[in-house]
N, C-alpha and C positions, 0 to 999 in steps of 0.2 A: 504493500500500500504506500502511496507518494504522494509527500506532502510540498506545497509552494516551497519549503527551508527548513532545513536544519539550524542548529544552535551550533555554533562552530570559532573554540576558538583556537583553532590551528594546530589542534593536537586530537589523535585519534579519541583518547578516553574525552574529551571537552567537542567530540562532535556527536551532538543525543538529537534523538525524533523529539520536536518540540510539540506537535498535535497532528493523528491520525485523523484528517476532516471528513473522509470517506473510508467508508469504515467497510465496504464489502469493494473498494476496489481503487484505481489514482485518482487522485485530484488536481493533477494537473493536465490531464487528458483526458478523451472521451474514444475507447473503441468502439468504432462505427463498424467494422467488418471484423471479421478474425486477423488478426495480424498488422490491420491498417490501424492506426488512430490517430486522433486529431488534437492540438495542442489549446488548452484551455487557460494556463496562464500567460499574461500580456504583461509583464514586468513590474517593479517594485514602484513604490511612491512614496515619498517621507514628507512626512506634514506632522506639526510640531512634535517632533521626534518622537512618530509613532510611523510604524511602518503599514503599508495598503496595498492590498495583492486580491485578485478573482484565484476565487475556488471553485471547484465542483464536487460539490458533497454528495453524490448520488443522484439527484435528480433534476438541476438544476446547475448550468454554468455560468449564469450572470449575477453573482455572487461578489458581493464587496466585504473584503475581511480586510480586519488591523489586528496587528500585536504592537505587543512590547519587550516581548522576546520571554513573556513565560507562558506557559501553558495556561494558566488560567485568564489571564489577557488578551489570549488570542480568539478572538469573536468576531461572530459574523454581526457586520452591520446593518445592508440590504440586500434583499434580492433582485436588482433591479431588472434585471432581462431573465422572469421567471420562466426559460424553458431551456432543453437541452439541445434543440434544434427546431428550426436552425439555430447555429453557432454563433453567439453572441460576439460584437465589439466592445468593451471595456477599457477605453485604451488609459492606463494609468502612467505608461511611462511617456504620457504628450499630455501630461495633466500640471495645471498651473497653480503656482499660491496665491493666493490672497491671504490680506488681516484675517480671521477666523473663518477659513475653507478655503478649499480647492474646488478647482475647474477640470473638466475631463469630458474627451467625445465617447458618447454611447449609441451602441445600432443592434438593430437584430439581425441586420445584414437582408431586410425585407421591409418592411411598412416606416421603419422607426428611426431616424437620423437626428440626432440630440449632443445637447450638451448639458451635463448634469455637475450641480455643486453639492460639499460634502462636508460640514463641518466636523466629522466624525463620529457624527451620533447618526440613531437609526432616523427621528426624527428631522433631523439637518441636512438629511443625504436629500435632495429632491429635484425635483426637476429643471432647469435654469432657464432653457430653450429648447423650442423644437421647430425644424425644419418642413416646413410643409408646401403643395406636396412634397413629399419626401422623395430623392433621387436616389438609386445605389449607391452605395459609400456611409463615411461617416465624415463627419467636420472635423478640421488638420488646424492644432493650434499652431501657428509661429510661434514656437516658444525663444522667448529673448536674451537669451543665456550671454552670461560676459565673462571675461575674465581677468582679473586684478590677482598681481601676486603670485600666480600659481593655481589661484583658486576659485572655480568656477559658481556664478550666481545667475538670479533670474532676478532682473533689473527690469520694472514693467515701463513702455514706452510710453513718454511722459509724466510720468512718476504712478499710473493708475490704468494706464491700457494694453490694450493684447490684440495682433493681429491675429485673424484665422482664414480660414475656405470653407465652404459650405456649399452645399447644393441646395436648388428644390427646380420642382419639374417648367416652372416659370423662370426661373432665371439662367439655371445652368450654375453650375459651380465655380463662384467669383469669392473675393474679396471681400471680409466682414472684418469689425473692429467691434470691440467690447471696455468699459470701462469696469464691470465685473460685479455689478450693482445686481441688478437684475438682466430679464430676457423681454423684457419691452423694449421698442424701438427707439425711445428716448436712451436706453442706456448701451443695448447690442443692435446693432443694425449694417445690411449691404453699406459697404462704402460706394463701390462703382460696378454699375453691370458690364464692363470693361468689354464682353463680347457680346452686345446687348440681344436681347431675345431667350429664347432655350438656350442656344449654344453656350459650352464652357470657356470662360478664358486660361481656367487649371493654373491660377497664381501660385508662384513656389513650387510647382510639379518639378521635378521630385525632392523636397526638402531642399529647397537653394533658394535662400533668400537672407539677407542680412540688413539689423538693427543700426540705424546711428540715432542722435537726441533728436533728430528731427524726421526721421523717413525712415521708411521701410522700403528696401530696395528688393526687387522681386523677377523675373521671367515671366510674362502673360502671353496671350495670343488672343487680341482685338477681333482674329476675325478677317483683318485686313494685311497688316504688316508681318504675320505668323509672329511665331515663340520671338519674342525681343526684351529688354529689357524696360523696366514701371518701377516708378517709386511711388510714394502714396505716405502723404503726414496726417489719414486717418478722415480729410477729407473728401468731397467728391469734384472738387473745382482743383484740390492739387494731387490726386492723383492721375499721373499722366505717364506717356511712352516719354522716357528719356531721349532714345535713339535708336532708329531703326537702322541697327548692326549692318544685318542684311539687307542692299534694299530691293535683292531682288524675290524671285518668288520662294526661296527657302528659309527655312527657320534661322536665327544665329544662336540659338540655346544659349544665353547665356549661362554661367552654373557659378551661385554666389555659396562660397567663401573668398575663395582667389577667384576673381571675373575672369575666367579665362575667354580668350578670343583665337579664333584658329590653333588651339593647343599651347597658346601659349600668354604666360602674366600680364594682363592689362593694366587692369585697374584694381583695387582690395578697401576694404573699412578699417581702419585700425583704431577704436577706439570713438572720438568724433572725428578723425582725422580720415580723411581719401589722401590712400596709399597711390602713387603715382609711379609708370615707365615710360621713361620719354626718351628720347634724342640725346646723348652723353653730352654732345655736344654745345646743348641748349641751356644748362646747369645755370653759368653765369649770368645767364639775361632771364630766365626763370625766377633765379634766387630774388631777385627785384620783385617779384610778385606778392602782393598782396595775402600772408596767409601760409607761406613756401619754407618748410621747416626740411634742413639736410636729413637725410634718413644717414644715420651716423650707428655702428656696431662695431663692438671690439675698440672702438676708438677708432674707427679709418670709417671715413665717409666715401657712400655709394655712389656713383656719376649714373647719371639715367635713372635714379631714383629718389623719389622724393614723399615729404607729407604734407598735404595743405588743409592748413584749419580749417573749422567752419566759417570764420572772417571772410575766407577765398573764395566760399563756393557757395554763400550763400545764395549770392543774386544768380536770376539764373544762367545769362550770358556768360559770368563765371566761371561757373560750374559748367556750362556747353564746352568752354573754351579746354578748359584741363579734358573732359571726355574726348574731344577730337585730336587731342595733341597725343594723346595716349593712344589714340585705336588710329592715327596716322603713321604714328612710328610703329602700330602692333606689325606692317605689312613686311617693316625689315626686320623686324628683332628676332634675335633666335630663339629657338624653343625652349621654352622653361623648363628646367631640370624636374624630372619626376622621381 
């Protein structure tokens, strides 16, 4: 019988069964055939250091449990997707904090496309949003993870919101922002139906998108210009196409962490700062720019690269002016080490 976790601390006698949740057979799977079976848990979540995982106790797999890491603490919260099939969305490891509770997409992978909050209690666990009609899939938060120090956090955009993606059978699967309050349209709601109609514009597909303090920077497809890069400050007047990479009839995928362009470093976010590659030779006359900080390592400073503030790239000609300096030199620069 197999449980979401053992107790483990690094030593065979100090690794024990902490709770048999299914008691005639796994909990973290569900045999559908003889020999085939299908994976029930969808990763850990830690919300004020208490840990939240799906189980399947026997008769149900949309099962929200927390420990504390004893046996008597380990409880089942809700059942929220009371059946064993079809096979429930859960997704805890794309689940967000807030002040008292988290955020998380739920689906039945059939009628039901949601997003539920949990302050840990059975009572607290409940509905936040639902999608309706409902399309196939479930809602993909942005999660806005940073990293200071070594150490990674979720720092929400503009000190209280969260991008995500969503479907429903009218819009197509676009772009939504939430301040995390409720699932009314005052506080969660479409930013832009970017491919307007049914069709999807599939922002972030497939997880590539990146956080500065002012924009969320993303891959879409309008529909017109195919896959190119969007940013979006949560509004629907500034979220727009930055540049159409390609402009002919194929996609330029961008793919955000390193933006890469034809295989090779464009542009990157480092912080508030846009990471910059340019012309080695443009350095001097560059460095005069408004916002143009050396990219300096080890003590030896980089030629062809740079960081410019948000001072630089506020306005928006600014900010056009470093995107074409960069995707004019992408066509000689060599390919970026993988």
């Amino acid at each position: 019988m197999v449980v979401p976790f053992s107790t483990v601390d690094g030593t065979a006698l100090g690794t024990t069964l902490l709770k048999d949740i299914n008691l005639t057979g796994s909990s973290t799977q569900i045999e559908i055939l003889p020999g085939f079976s299908v994976a029930v848990f969808q990763g850990f979540h830690i919300f004020n250091n208490l840990l939240y995982f799906i189980a399947y106790d026997g008769t149900s797999a949309g099962q929200l449990w927390r420990t504390d890491g004893t046996t008597a603490n380990t409880i089942l919260i809700k059942d929220i997707v009371p059946s064993a099939n079809p096979f429930p969305i859960i997704l805890l490891s794309n689940a967000i904090n807030y002040p008292g509770k988290f955020i998380f997409p739920v689906s039945d992978q059939d009628t039901r496309s949601e997003l539920w909050e949990s302050d840990g209690t059975p009572g607290g666990t409940i509905l936040f949003k639902e999608f309706l009609p409902a399309t196939p899939g479930f809602p993909v938060i942005f999660l806005p993870f940073a990293s200071t120090g070594g150490s990674v956090t979720q720092s929400l955009f503009q000190g209280n919101k969260f991008f995500f993606s969503a479907g429903t059978a009218a819009e197509g699967n676009e772009l939504w922002i939430s301040d995390g309050v409720d699932g009314t349209v005052t506080h969660t709601h479409i930013v832009k139906d970017i491919n307007p109609g049914v069709n999807a514009s599939d922002p972030g597909t497939p997880g590539s998108y990146i956080y500065t303090t002012t924009y969320l920077f993303f891959p879409a497809n309008n529909g017109t210009n195919g896959v190119e890069l969007w940013r979006s400050d949560g509004t629907t007047v500034g979220t727009n196409l930055v540049q159409d990479i390609n402009p002919v009839i194929d996609d330029a995928d961008p793919f955000l962490d390193f933006f890469l362009v034809n295989g090779k470093m464009c542009v990157n976010i480092s912080g508030e700062n846009l990471m910059c590659r340019f012309d080695p030779t443009l350095t001097e006359k560059l460095a005069k720019k408004i916002g143009f900080l050396p990219m300096i390592m080890k003590g030896k400073e980089y030629k062809g690269y740079c960081y410019v503030e948000p001072t630089g790239i506020k306005a928006k000609k600014n900010f056009e002016f470093w995107m074409n300096l960069c995707l004019e030199f992408n066509d000689r620069a060599k390919s970026s080490r993988k």
